[in-house]
Structure formats: C-alpha cells, structure tokens
N, C-alpha and C positions, 0 to 999 in steps of 0.2 A: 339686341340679341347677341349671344356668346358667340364668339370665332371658335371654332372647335380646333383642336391644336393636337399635331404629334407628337406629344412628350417624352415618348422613348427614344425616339430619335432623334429629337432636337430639342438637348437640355436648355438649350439656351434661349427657346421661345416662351412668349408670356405662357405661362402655368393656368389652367384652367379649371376649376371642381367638377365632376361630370361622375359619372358612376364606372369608370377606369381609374377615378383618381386613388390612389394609397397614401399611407403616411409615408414612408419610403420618398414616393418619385417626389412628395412636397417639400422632404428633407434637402433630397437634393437637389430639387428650385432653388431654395433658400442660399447653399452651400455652393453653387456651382459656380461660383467665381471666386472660392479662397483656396488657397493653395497651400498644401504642408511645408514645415519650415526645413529647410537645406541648410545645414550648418549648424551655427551658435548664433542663433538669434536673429537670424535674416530678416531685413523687414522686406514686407512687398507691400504691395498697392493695391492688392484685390482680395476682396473683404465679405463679411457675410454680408445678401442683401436684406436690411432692415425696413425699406421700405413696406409700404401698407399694400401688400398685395393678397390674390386670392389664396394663394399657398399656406401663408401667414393667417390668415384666417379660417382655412379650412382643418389646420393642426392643432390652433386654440379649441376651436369646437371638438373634436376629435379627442384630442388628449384632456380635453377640460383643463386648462393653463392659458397664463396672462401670456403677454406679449414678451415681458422682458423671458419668462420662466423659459418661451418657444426658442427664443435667440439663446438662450445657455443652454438648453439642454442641447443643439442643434451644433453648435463650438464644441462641446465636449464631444459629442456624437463624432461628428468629422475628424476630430483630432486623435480618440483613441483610434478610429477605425484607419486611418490614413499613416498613424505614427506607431502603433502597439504601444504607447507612453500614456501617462498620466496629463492630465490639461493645469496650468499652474493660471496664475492671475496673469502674468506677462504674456501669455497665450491667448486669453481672453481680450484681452488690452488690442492683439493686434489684429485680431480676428474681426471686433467691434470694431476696432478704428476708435478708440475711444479715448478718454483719460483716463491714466490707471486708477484715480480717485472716485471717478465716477461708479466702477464698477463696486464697491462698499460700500453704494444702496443697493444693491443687488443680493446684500448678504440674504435675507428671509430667504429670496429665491431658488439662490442655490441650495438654501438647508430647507425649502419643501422638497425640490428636487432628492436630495439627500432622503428626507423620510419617507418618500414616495416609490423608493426602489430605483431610480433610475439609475443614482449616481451613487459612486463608492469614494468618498470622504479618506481623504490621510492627509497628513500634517496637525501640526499641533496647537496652529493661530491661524487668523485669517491673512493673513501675512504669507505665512511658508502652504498653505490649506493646499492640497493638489485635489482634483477627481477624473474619475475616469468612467467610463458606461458598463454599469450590469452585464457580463452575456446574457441573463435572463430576460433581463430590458432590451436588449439587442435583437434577441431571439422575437420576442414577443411584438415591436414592430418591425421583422421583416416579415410577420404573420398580417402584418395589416390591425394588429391590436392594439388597446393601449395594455400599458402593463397592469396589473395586480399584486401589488406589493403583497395583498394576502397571502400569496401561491410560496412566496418564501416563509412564511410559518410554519414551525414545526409541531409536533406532537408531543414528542417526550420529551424529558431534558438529558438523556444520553442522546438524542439528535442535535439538543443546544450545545451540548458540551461536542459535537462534531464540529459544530459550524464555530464555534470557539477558538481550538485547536486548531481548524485551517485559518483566521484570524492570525492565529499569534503566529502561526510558522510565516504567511502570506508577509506582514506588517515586517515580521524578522528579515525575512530575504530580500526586501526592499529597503530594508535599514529608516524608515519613516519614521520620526520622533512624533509619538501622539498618534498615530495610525490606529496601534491597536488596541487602546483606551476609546478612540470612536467608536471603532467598527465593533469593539464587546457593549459600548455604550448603547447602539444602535438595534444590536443583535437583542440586547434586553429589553428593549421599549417594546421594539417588534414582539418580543413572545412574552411579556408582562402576566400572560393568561398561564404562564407554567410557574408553578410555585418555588421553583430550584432560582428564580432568579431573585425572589424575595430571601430565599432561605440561605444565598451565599451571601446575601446581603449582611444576614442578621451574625452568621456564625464567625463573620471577620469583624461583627464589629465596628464597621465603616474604619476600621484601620488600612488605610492602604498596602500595606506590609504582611498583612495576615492577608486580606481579599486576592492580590493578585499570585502571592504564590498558592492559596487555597483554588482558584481558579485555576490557575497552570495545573496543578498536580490531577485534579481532577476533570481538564480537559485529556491530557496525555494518559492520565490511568484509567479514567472510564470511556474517552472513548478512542482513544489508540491501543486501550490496551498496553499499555510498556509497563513493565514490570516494577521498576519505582522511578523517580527523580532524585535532581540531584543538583548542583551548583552550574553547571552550565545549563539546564530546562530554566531554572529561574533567571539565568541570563537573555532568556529571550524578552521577557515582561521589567525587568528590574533593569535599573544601571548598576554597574560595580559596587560601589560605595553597599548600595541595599543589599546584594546579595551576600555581599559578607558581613553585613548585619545579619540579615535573617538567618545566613549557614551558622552564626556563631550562638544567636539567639536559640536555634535549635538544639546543637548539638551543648549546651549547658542546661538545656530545658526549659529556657524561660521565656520561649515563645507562646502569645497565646494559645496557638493551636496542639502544641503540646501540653502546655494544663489544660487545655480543655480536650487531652485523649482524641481530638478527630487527627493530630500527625503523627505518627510513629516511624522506628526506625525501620529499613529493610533488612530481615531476618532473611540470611541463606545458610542453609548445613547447620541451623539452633543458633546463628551468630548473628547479632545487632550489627548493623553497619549505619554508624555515624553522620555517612556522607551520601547516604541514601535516603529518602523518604518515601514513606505511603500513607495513604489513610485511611483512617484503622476503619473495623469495621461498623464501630457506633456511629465513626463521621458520613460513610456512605449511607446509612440508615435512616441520618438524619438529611443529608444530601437530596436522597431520593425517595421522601418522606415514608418510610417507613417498607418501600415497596424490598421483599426479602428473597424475592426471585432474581430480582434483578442485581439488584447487591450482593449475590453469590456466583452470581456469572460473571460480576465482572472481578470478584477476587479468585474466580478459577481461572477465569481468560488471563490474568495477568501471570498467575503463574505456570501457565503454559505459554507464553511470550516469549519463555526462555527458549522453547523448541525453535523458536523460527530461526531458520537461516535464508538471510537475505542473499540472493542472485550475486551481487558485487562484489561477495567475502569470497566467493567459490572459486577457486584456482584454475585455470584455462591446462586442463591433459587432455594428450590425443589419443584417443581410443580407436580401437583397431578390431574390425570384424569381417568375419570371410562370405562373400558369394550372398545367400538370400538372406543370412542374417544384417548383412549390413540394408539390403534395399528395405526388410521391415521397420529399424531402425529412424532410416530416414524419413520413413511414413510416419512413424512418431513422432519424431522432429515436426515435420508439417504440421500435425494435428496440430502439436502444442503453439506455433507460428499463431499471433493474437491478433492479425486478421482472419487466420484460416479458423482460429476458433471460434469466433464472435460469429462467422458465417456459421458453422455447423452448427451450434448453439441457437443461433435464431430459425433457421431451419427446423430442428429439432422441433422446437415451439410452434412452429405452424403445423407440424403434424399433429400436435399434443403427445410427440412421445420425452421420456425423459431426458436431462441433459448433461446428465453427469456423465461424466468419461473416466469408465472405472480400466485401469490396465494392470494384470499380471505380468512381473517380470520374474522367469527362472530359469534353475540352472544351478550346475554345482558352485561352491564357496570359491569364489575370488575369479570369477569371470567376469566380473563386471558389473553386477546387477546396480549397487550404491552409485557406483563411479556414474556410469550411465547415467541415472536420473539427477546429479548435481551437475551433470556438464550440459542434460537438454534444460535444467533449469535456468544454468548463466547463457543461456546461448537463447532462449526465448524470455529472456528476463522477469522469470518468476520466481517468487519467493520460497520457501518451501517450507512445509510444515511437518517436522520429524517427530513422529510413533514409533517410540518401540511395543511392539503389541504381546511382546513376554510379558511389560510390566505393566497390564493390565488389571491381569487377572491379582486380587486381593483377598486374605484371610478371613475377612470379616463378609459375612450374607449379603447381598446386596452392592458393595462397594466395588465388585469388577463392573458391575452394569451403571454405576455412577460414574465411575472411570472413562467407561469408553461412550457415551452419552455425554461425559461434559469434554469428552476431545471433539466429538463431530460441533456441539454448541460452540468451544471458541472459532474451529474451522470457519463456520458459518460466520461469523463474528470479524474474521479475517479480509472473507470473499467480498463482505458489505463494503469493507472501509477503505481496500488497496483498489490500485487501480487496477492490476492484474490479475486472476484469479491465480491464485498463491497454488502451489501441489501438496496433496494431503500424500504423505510419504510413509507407508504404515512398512516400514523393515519388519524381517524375522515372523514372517504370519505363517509358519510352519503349524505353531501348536493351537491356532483359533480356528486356522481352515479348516481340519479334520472334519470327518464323518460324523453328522449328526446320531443320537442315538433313538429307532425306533421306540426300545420300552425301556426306561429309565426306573431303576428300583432305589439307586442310592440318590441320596440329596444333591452330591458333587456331578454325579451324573444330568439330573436335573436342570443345574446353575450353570454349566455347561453349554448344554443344548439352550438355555436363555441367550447365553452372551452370544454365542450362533444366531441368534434369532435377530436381537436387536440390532446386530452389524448387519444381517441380511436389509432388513428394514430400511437401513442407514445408507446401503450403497445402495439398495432402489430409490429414493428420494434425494440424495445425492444431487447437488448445483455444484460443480466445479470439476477439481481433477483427480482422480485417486490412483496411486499408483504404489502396487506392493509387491511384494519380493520374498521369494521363500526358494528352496532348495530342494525341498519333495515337491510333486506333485501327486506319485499314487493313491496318498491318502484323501486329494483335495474331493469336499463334497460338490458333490452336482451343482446345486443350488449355487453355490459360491461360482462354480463356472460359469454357468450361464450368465453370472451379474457382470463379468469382465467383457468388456469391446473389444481390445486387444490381448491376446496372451504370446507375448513373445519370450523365446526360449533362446538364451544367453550360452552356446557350447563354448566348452574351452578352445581356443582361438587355434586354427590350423597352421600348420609350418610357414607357407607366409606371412599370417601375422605375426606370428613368434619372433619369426627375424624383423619385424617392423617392431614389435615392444624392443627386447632389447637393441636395434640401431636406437630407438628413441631414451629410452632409460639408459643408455649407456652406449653416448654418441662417440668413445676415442674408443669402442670395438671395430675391430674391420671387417670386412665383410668376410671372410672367411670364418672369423670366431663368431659373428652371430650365427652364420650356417650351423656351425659346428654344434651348437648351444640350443637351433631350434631341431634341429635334427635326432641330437643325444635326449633331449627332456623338453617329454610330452608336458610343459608346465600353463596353469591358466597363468593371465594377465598379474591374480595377486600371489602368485610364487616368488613371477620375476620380478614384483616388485620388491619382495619379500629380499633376495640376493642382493639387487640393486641396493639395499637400507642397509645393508650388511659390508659391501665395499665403501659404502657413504663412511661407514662407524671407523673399517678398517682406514681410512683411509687419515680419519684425525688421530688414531692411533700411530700409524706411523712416520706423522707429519707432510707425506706426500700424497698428492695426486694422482702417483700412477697406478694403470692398472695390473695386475698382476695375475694370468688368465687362468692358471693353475689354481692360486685361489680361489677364485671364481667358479673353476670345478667344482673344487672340495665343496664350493657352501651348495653350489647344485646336488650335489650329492646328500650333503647333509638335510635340503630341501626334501630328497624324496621319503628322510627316513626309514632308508632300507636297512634290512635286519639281520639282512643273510649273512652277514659277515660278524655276526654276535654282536652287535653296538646293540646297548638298550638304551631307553629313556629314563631318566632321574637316577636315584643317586646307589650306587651297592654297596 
C-alpha cells in the first residue's frame, strides 16, 4: 500500500502518483537537488535524480517520452527557468553527472525534443548546439498539459513570414552562428502544409544567396512591413563577405532575383535607389500564390511605413498648461499608460462595447495640439501613425475612399505586429469633419458625404488609438462628436505659462524680461517658439550667443503682424 506524502511541502520526500499529482511537482522531484550554476562553471555535487522512481514514471506516461528524453527535457527545463540562459552540452554534463561523451547518444533525443515544440535549438554543431524551453511548452505544463506542437502552426504564410522575422531578429541579437538556419529550418517542417515554404524554395533556386536574402526581404517587407531592405537587413542572415556579393550582384543586375524581376530597386520621388531593395510585385504574386488582395496590402502598408514615427526619434519638450487643461491632459496621459490601457480595453470587451479610444484635440494654430500627442507618445512608448487627412481626398472617383480604407488597413496591420498599440494620428481634420450634407444634388457633393461615412464607420470599429486635431470645431458634425471619448480643448497658454515657455525656450532671460514678454504678448506656445528660432538664426549671424532683449521685442512685434503702423506683407 502507497505512503501517501505532502509533496508541496516537503520537496524532498519520496514523490508519490495520486490524483494531486502534476507534471510540475514530478519536475521538481526530479530537479530538487540541482543547483544553478554561480560563476564560470562551478562544479557542485548535486545532480538530477535519475534514479527509477515514481516521478520518472509518471512523466513518461504523461508526456509519452523515454527515460533519457524525461532527464533532458527536465535539465533544460530547470536551467532556462533558474538561469534566463540557454542549456549548452557542458550544462548537461553537469547536471547528469555524466561523461561529456556520453551525452552524443542522446543526439535523437534532444532533436525529438527539438521537433516536438519543447525545446528551441541554436548553434550550428552538436558541439556549439545550445537549447532552451518554449514559453509555449512552459506555459502548457504549468497547465498540467503536455504540449502540442500543433498549436504553433500557422495559417497563412504572412503569419510564417511573422514567425520568420522574429527568428532572424531573435538568432541576430544573440549573435548564434546556425541559430537562425534551424529555427527557419524548423519553422518550415512545422508548416510544410503552406505552399510559400515550397515556393521560396523553388524561386531561390536552392541557391543559398538568392534563398536567404529572398527570405529576409520578404520576412521584413511582408510581415513588418518596412519599406524596403538594404545591406545591413541582409546582415542579419548573411556574413560580410555574402552581403557584398549579393549587394554588388544586385546593383549590376546579375542577381538571380533581379533577372527573374521578383527584386527591384526602391523607387522614392520616381528615383531607383541602388542600395535599397523590394519585391516587385510579380515576386509577391508568386510568393503568395497568386492571392491579390493580400499582395496589395502589403505594397500599400509598406508604403505607408514611411508615416510611422517611432516613440525613441521624438525629442523630450516641456509643455506647459494652466489650471483644468492641464488635469485633462493628465487623464490622457493615463489612459494612454499600457497598463491602464490593456485594463480599460479588456473591460471594454466584457461589456461588449467597443474598444477603440477615439480623441479630439483642439484649439487655435500653435497651442500645442502636434507637440502634445508626440510627447504623450514618447512618454507611453508608442509609436505613432501620421495622417494628413487634407491628402486624402484624390481627383480620380473612388480613390479618396481607397486612400483612407487603405490607411485604417495598414493601421490595423501595425496594432497586429507591435507590441504597443502604435496612435493613429489623423492631423489637419478640419476639411473631413464638416457637416454631412442632407440632399446632395452634385457628384462632389455625394463622394463627400461617402468619405464621411466610411471614416464614420472606421472610428466605430476602431481597435486601438485615434487621436485628431483640427482647429474649428463649429462646423464639426454631430456624428463625428459623438465617436470621440475624449475632446479636449488646447487654449492658448495663460500668463503663467508664457513665462514658464519662455524661462524654458530661452533659459539666459531673467525673470523680469519673461514677465515683461508674457505680460506684453498674448502669444500660443508656437509664436514663442517661433521668436525663439529667430534669436537661434540671429544668433549664428552674429557669431554670438548673447541675447539682445530689444531684439527679441522687435521679432515679438514682428510676430503679431500688426498693420497699424503701414508695414505690409510681401513685396511693393
């Protein structure tokens, strides 16, 4: 008859099978006398237990796995969770208590282990080979599961070309020789059932030189989206020596991928550029067997790429607001805080209402509205996705509604792949928000009230953040009101902020001339910045730094463009 035992609290008694038992507490039966390594290579003396216990048998059954597979998976298991590092053979070696030679009939095991999802594979011999444990596999037995490697199969091959991309970047920033040859090796066995994995096959050729930078380019442009490649992206897959083969091979054209028209050059402003690549759009056709929807979203998402401005570029200014504009402000700030959004956002979904966070910012010209949304962008580390929504609108029937249909599709496209939900930044929505028109008798009239409709549409279905800026609001339609959560109004900054811009914009004033400066002119934030750019200019003019406060008037003055004194604008 079984001793019945308290395994939670006493790791270190015989292990028991019972119907409390987990994969977990038999792991760490197994594991409960080895110890993470301290230093460079510490040895110690206490090891996995490989003895024939019920632990060890109850894991086999469980996991369907031999004895040696239990003992590796179980080493790797403890050593990624214990170290945040990769398991190398000398780790194994000491964990086993073993001979390092011994563990080289172990190869099979580790490479089921490997095909079976547990383990992730880098190095490039059995020799240098490191691994480390799945989170998904980690995830799945602290559920008390075994794992299903099926559950990482993907669907499409813009999902492969995902799991690719984090691949080569992963492989790159661990600097692992052969890493990301497995792990693309691996990723294609795995989804064998999508035809993109035959078809990169076929279109390189089995030339190594064509395959991996036709894989690079078409990991990073269909599913990151980046606008083109270039000689350091092939640096992440290639050594030196190849990449200025293939950059030379390209830019003379006698790559195969350029005689076979799937590489081209990146054309910006009608101009080829050499040292850019993309692929044209017969190679995505062929890529992703002929599907034509999908091959034109991702030559519009790439060419809206250029809009993103990433959080890190954006320059750290202090912006300055008086009394309840600043508490709204701050509330803004929150919302956009990517814990307080993820809560609101799930929230959201339990009610089943929507979860997009549409915000109105306004106010007259240079108060702030732009500046605002890049400073709460770097400050909640989101990316940002810049609209101008003037140039929208398009001469040709049809084509404003293409226009702003394929801005919400890369949007969407953006929210998938970052970790962050990036801000959809739609500037200048003065001429789209207008008044719908009840009876429409001309065609412009008409296409009008369309483009109204479909951005209506857009910000009620709406996942993520939108946030826009216009400088009327009299004319704004109802309908568009109501789609905003927040509308906050940006006034031109009061006499104590004024003196907090200029002390800040122009830190060698004393406090008397900022008084003097906010007291004399009522000016917003972008006047004074406007003066401030003006003593910058004056200042490499006259070789000096100092400032010269009388000047400083005149350009205030010249700021208001007042009239009354006969000064006109341009030329008599």
């Amino acid at each position: 008859m079984r001793e019945t035992t308290d395994k939670t609290t006493s790791p270190t008694a015989q292990w028991v099978d019972n119907e409390q038992s987990t994969i977990l507490s038999a792991l760490v039966y197994l594991t409960r006398n080895m110890q993470a390594k301290e230093g460079f290579r510490q040895h110690r003396r206490m090891t996995l237990d490989m003895s024939d216990n019920e632990a060890l048998h109850f894991l086999m059954s469980r996991l369907n796995m031999t004895v040696s597979q239990v003992h590796l998976l179980a080493c790797v298991m403890f050593h990624t969770q214990s170290t945040g590092h990769s398991c190398d053979m000398d780790d194994l070696t000491d964990y086993m208590d073993s001979h390092p030679l011994e563990l080289f009939s172990r190869q099979d095991d580790l490479s089921m282990l490997v095909d079976a999802g547990y383990l992730n594979s880098k190095g490039d011999s059995s020799i240098t080979e490191e691994w480390i444990m799945r989170k998904e596999a980690m995830e799945a037995l602290s559920r008390n599961t075994p794992f299903d490697v099926n559950t990482l199969r993907v669907h499409s091959a813009i999902e492969l070309l995902v799991q690719c991309a984090s691949a080569i970047r992963e492989g790159r920033r661990h600097d692992m020789d052969g890493s990301i040859e497995r792990q693309i090796d691996w990723l294609f066995k795995l989804n064998s059932h999508l035809p993109i994995t035959t078809i990169l096959r076929h279109m390189a050729g089995e030339d190594e030189l064509s395959f991996k930078p036709l894989l690079l380019a078409a990991s990073l442009l269909g599913a990151e989206r980046a606008a083109s490649v270039d000689a350091g992206d092939f640096g992440m897959i290639l050594d030196g020596s190849d990449v200025n083969k293939v950059m030379h091979d390209l830019q003379n054209g006698t790559h195969p991928l350029v005689k076979a028209k799937i590489f081209e050059p990146f054309c910006s402003d009608g101009l080829a550029n050499a040292n850019q690549w993309v692929i044209s759009r017969k190679g995505w056709l062929e890529l992703l067997s002929q599907d034509i929807e999908e091959t034109n979203a991702i030559l519009d998402n790439a060419t809206l790429s250029n809009n993103l401005m990433s959080s890190d570029q954006i320059p750290e200014r202090k912006l300055y607001f008086s009394g309840k504009t600043q508490e709204e402000v701050n509330r803004l700030r929150q919302l956009l805080n990517d814990e307080q959004y993820r809560q609101i956002t799930e929230r959201l979904k339990e009610k089943n209402m929507p979860t997009g966070i549409n915000v109105l910012l306004y106010g007259l010209p240079g108060t702030g509205k732009t500046e605002l949304v890049q400073q709460l962008a770097r400050e909640t580390g989101r990316d940002i996705f810049v609209v101008d929504m003037s140039q929208i609108r398009d001469k040709f029937v049809g084509q404003s509604e293409q226009n702003l249909a394929q801005i919400f599709n890369a949007y969407r496209s953006f929210v998938a792949r970052m970790p962050k939900t990036p801000i959809l930044f739609c500037n200048e929505c003065d001429a789209i928000f207008g008044s719908r028109m009840e009876r429409t008798a001309h065609a412009v009239d008409k296409m009008e009230n369309t483009l109204q409709n479909i951005l209506l549409e857009q910000m009620e279905k709406l996942s993520g953040i939108m946030i826009c800026t216009t400088n009327l609001t009299s004319a704004l339609d109802k309908a568009f009101e109501r789609r905003f959560l927040l509308k906050l109004q940006l006034p031109k900054p009061n006499n104590e902020a004024r003196k907090q811009i200029w002390a800040t914009m122009l830190p060698n004033l004393t406090d008397e001339q900022t008084t003097v400066l906010a007291d004399r002119f009522d000016f917003s934030g972008g006047q004074i910045q406007n003066v401030t750019r003006k003593q910058i200019i004056n200042s490499i003019f006259m070789g000096n730094d100092d400032l010269d406060f009388n000047r400083i008037l005149d350009d205030c003055n010249a700021e208001t463009m007042d009239r009354t004194n006969g000064r006109q604008i341009g030329f008599n």
